[in-house]
PDBQT receptor file of N, H, CA, C and O in Angstrom, charges set to zero:
ATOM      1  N   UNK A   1     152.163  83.112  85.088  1.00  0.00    +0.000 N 
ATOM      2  CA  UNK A   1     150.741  83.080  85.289  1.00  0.00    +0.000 C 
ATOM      3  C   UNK A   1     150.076  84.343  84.760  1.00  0.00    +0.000 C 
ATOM      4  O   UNK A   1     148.972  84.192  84.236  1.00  0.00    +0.000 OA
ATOM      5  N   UNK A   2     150.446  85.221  84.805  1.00  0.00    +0.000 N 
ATOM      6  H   UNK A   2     151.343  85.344  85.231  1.00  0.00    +0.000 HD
ATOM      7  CA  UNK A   2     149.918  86.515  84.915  1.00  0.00    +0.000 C 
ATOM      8  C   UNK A   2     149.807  86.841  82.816  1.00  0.00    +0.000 C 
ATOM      9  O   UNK A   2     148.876  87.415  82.253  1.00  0.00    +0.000 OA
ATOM     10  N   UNK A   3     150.862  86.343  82.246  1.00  0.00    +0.000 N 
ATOM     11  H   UNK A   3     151.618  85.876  82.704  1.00  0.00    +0.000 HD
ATOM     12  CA  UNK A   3     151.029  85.909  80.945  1.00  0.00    +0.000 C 
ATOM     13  C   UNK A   3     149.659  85.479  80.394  1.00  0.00    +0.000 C 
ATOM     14  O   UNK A   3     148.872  86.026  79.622  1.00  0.00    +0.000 OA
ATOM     15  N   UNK A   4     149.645  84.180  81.130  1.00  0.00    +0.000 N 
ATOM     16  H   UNK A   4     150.284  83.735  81.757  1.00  0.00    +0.000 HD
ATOM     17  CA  UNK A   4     148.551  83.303  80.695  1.00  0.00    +0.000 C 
ATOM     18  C   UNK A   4     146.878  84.022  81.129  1.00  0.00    +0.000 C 
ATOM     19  O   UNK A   4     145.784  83.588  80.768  1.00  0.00    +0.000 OA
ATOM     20  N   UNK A   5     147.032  84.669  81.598  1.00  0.00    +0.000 N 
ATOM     21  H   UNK A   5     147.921  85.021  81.891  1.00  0.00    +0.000 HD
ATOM     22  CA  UNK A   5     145.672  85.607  82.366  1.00  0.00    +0.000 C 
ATOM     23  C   UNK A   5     145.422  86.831  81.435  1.00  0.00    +0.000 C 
ATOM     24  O   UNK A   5     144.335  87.399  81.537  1.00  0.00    +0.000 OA
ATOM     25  N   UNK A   6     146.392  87.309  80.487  1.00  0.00    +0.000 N 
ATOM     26  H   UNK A   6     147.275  86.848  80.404  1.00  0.00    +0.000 HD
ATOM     27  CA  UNK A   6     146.263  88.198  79.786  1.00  0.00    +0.000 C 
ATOM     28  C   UNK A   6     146.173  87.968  78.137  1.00  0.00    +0.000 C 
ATOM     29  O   UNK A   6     146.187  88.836  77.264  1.00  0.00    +0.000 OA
ATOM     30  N   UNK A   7     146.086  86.660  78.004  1.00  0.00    +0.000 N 
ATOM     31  H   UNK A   7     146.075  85.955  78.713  1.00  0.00    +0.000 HD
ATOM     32  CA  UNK A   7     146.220  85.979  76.564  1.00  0.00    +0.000 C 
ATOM     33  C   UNK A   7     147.147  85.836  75.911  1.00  0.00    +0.000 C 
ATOM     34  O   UNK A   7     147.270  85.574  74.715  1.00  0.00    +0.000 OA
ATOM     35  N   UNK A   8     148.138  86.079  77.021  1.00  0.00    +0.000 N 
ATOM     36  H   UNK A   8     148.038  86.292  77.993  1.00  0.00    +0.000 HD
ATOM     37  CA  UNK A   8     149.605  86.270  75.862  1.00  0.00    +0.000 C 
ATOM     38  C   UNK A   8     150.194  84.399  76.427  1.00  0.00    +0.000 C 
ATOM     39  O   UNK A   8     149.849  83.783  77.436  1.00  0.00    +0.000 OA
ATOM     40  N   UNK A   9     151.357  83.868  75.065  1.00  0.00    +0.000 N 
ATOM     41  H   UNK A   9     151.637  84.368  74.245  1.00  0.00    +0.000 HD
ATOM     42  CA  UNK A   9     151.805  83.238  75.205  1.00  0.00    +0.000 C 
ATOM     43  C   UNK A   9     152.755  82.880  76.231  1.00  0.00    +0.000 C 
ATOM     44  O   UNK A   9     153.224  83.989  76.485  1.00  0.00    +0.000 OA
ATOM     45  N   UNK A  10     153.118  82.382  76.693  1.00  0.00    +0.000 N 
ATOM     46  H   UNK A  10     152.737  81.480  76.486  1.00  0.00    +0.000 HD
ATOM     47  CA  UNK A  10     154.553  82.358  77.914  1.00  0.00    +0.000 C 
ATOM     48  C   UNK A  10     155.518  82.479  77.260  1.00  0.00    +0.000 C 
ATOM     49  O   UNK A  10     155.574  81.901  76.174  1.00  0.00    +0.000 OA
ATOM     50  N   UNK A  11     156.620  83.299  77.737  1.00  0.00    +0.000 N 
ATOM     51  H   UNK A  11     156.574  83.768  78.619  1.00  0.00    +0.000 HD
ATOM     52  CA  UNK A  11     158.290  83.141  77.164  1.00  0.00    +0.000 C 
ATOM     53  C   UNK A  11     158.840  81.917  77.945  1.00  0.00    +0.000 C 
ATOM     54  O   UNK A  11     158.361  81.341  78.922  1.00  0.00    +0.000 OA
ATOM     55  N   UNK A  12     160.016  81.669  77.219  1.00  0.00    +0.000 N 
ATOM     56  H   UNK A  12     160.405  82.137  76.425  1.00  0.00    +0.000 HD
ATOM     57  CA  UNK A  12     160.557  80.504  77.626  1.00  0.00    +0.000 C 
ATOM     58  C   UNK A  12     162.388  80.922  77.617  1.00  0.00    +0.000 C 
ATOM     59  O   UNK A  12     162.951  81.713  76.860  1.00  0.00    +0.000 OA
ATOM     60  N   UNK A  13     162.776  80.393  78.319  1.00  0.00    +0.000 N 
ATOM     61  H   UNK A  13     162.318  79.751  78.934  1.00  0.00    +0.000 HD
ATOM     62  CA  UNK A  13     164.598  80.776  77.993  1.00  0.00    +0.000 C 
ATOM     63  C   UNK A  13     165.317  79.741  78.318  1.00  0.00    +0.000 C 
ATOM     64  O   UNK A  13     165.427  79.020  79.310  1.00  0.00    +0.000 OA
ATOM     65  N   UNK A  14     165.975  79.843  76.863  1.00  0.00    +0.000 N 
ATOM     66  H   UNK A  14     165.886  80.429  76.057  1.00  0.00    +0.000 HD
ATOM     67  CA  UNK A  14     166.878  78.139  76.977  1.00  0.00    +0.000 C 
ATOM     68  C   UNK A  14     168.292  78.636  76.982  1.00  0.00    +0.000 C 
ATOM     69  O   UNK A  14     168.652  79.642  76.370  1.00  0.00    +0.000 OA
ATOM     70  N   UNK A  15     168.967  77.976  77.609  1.00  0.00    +0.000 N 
ATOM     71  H   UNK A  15     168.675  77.159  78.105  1.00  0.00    +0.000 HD
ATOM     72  CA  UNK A  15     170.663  78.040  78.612  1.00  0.00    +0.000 C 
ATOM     73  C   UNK A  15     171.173  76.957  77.743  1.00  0.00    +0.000 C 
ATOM     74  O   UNK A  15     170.459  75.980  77.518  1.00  0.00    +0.000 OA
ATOM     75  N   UNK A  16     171.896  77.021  77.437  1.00  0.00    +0.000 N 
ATOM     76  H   UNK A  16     172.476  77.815  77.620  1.00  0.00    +0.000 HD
ATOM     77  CA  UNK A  16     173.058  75.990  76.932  1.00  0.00    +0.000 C 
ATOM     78  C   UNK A  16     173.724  75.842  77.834  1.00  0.00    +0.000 C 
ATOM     79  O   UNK A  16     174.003  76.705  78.667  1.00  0.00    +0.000 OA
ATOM     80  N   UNK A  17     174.228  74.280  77.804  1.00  0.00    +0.000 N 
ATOM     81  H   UNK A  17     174.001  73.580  77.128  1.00  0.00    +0.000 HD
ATOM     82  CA  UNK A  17     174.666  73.775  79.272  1.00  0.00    +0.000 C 
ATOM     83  C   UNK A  17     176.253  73.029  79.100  1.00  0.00    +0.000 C 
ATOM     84  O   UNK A  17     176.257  71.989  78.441  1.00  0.00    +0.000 OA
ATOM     85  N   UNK A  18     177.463  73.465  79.608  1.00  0.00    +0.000 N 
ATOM     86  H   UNK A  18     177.459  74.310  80.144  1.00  0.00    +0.000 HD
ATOM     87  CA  UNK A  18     178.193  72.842  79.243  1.00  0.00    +0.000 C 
ATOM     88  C   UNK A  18     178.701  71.619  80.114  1.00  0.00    +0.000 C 
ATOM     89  O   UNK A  18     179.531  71.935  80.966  1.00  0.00    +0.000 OA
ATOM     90  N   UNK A  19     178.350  70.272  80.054  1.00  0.00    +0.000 N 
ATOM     91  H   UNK A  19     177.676  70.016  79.362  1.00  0.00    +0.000 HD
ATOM     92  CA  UNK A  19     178.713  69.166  80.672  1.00  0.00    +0.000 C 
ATOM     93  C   UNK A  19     179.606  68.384  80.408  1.00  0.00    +0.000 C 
ATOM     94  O   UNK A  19     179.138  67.353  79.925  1.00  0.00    +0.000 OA
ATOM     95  N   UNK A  20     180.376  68.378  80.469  1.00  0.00    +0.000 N 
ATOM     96  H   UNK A  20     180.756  69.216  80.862  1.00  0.00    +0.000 HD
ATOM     97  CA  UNK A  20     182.072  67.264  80.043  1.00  0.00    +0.000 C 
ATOM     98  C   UNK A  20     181.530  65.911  80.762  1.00  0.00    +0.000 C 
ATOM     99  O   UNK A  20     181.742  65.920  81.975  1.00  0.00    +0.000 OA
ATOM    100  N   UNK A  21     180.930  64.850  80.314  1.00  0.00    +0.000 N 
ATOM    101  H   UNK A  21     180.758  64.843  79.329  1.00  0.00    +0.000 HD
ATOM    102  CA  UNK A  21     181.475  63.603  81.016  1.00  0.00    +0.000 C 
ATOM    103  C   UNK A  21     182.550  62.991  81.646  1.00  0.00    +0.000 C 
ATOM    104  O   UNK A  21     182.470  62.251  82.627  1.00  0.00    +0.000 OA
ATOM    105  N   UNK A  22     183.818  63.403  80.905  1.00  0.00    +0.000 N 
ATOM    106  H   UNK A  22     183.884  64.004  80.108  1.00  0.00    +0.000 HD
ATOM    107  CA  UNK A  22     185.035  62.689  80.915  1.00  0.00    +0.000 C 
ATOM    108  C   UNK A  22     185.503  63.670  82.525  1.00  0.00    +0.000 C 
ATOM    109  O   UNK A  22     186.255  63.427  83.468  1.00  0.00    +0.000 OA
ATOM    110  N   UNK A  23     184.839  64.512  82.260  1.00  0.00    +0.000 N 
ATOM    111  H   UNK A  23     184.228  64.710  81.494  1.00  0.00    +0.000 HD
ATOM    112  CA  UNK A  23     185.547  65.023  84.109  1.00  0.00    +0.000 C 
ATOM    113  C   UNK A  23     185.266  64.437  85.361  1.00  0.00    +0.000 C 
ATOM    114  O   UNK A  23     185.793  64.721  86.437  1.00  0.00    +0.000 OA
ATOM    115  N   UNK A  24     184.256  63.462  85.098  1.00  0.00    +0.000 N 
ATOM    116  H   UNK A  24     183.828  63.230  84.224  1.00  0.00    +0.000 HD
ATOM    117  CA  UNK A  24     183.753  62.430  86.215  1.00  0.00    +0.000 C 
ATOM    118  C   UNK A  24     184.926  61.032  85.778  1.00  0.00    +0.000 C 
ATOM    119  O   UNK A  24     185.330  60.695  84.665  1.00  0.00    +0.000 OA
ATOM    120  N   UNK A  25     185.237  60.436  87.177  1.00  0.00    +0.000 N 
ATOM    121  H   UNK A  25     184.909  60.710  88.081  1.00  0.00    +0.000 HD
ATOM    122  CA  UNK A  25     185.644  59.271  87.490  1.00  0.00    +0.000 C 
ATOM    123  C   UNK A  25     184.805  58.558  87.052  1.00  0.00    +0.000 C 
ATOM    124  O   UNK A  25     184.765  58.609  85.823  1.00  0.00    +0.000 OA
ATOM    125  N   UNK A  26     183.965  57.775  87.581  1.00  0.00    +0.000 N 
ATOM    126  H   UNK A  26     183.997  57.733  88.580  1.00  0.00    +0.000 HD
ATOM    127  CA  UNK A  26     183.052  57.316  87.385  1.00  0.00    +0.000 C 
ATOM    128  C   UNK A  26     181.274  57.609  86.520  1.00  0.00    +0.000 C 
ATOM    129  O   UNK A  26     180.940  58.707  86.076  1.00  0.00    +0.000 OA
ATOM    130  N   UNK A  27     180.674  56.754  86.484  1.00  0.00    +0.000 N 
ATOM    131  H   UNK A  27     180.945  55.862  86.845  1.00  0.00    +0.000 HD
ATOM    132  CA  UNK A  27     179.468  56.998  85.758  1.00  0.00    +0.000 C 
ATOM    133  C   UNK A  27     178.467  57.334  87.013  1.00  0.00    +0.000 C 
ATOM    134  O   UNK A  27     177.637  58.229  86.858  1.00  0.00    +0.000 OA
ATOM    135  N   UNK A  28     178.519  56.822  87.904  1.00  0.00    +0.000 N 
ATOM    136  H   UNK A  28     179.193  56.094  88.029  1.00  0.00    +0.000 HD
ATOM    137  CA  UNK A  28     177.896  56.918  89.117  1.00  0.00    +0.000 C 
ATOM    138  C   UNK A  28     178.021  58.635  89.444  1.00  0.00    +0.000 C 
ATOM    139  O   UNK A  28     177.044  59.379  89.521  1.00  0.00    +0.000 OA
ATOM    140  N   UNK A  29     179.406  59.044  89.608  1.00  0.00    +0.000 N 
ATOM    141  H   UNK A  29     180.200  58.439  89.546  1.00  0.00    +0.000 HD
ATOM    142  CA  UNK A  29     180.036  60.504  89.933  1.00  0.00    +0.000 C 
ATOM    143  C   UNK A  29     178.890  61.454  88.720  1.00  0.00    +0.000 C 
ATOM    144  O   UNK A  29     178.292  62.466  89.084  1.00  0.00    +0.000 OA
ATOM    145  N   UNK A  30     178.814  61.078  87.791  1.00  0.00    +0.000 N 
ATOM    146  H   UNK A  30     179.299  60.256  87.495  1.00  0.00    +0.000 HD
ATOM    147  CA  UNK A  30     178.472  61.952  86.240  1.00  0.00    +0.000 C 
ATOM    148  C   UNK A  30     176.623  62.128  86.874  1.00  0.00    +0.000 C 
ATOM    149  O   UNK A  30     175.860  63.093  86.921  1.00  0.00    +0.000 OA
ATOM    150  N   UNK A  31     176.510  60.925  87.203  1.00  0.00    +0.000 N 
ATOM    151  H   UNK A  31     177.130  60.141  87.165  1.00  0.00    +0.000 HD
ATOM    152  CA  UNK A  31     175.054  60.502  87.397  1.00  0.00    +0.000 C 
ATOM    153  C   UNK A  31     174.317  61.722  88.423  1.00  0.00    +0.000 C 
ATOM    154  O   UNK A  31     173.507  62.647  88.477  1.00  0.00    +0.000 OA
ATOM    155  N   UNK A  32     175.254  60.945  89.120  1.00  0.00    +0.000 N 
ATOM    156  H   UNK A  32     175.912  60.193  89.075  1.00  0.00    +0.000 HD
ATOM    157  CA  UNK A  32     174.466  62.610  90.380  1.00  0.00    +0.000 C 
ATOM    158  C   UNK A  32     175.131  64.001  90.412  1.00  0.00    +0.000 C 
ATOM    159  O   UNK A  32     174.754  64.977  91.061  1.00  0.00    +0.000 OA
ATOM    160  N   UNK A  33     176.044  63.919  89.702  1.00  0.00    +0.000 N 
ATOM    161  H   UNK A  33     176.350  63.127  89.175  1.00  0.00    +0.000 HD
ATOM    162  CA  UNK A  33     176.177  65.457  88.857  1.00  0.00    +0.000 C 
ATOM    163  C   UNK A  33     174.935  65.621  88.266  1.00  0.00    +0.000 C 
ATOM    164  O   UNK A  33     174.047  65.940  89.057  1.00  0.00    +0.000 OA
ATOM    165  N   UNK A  34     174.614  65.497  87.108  1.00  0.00    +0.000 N 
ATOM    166  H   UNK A  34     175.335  65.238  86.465  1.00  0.00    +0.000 HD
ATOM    167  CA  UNK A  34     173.688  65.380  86.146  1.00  0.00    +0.000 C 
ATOM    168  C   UNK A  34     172.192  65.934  86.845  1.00  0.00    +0.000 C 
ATOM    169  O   UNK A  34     171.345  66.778  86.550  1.00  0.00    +0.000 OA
ATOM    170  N   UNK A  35     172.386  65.023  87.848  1.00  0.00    +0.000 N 
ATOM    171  H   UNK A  35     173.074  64.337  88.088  1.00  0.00    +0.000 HD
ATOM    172  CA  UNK A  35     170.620  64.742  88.992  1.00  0.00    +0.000 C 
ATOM    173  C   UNK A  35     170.751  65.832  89.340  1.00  0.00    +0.000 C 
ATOM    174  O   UNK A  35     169.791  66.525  89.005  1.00  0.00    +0.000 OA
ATOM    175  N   UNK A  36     171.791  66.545  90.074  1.00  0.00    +0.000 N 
ATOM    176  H   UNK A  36     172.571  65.981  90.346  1.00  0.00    +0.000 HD
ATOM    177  CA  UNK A  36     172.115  67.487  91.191  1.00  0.00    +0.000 C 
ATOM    178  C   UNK A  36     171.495  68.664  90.264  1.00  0.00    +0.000 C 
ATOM    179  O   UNK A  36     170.395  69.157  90.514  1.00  0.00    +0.000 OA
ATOM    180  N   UNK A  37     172.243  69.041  89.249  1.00  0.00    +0.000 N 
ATOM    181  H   UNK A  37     173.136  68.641  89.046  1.00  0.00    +0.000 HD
ATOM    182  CA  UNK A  37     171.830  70.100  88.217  1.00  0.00    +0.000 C 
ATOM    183  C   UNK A  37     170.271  69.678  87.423  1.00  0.00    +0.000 C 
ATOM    184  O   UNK A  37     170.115  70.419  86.453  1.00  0.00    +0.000 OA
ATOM    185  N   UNK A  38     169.213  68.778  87.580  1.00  0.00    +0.000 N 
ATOM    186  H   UNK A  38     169.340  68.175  88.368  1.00  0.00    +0.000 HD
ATOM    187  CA  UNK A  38     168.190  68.935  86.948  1.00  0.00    +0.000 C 
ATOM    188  C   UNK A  38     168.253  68.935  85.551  1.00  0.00    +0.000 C 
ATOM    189  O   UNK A  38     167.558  69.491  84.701  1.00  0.00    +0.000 OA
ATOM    190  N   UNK A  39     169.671  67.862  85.455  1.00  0.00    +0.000 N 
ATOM    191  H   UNK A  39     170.236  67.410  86.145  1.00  0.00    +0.000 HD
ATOM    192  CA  UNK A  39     170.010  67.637  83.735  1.00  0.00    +0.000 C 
ATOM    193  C   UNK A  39     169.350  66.350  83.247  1.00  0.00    +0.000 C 
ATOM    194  O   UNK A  39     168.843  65.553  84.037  1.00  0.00    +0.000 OA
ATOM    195  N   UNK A  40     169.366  66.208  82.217  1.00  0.00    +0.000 N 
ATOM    196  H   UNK A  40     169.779  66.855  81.576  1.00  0.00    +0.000 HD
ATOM    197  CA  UNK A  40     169.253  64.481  81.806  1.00  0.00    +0.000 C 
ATOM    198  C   UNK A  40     170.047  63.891  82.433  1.00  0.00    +0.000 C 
ATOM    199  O   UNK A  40     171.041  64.568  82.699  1.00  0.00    +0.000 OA
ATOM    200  N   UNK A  41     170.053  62.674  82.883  1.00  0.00    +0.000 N 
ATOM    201  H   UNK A  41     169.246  62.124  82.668  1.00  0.00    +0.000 HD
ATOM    202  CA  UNK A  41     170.796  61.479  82.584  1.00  0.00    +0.000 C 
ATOM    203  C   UNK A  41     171.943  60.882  81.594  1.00  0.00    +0.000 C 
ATOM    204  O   UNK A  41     173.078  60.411  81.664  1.00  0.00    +0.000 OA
ATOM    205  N   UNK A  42     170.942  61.194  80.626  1.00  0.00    +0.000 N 
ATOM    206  H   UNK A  42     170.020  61.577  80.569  1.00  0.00    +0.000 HD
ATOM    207  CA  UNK A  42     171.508  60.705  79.549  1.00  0.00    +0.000 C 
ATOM    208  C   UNK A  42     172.658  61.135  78.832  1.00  0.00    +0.000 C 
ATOM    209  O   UNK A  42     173.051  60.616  77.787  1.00  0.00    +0.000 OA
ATOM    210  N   UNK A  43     173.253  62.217  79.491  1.00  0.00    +0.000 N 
ATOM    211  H   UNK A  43     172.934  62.638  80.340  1.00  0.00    +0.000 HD
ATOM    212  CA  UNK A  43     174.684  62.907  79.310  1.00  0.00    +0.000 C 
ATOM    213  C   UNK A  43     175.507  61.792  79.694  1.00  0.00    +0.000 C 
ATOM    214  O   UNK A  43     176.463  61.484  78.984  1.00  0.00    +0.000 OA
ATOM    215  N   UNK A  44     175.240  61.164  80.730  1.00  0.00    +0.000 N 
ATOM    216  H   UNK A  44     174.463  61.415  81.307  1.00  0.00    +0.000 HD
ATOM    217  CA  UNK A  44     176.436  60.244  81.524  1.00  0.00    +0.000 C 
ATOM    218  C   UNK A  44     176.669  58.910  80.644  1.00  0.00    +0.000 C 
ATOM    219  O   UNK A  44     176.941  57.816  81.139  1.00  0.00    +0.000 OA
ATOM    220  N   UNK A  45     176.542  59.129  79.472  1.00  0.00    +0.000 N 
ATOM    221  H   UNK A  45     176.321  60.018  79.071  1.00  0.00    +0.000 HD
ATOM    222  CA  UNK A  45     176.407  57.569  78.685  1.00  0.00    +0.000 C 
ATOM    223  C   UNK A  45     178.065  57.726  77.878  1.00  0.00    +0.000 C 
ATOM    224  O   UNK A  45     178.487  56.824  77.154  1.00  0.00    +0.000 OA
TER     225      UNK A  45
């Protein structure tokens, strides 16, 4: 906020995330992994 109040742009910081599918049993298991961490979904495919 305080960024945006002073005219400056916001920083941003991106994490690379390492997710193995194949370490879940199931797709269900991957699924709410995925949820739990605030990941896509769409890893679990």
């Amino acid at each position: 906020m305080a960024a945006a109040q002073e005219g400056k742009a916001p920083t941003f910081q991106l994490r690379a995330v390492y997710f193995p599918r194949t370490r879940y049993k199931s797709t269900a298991d991957c699924l709410t992994a995925a949820y739990s961490q605030n990941l896509p979904l769409d890893l679990c495919r």
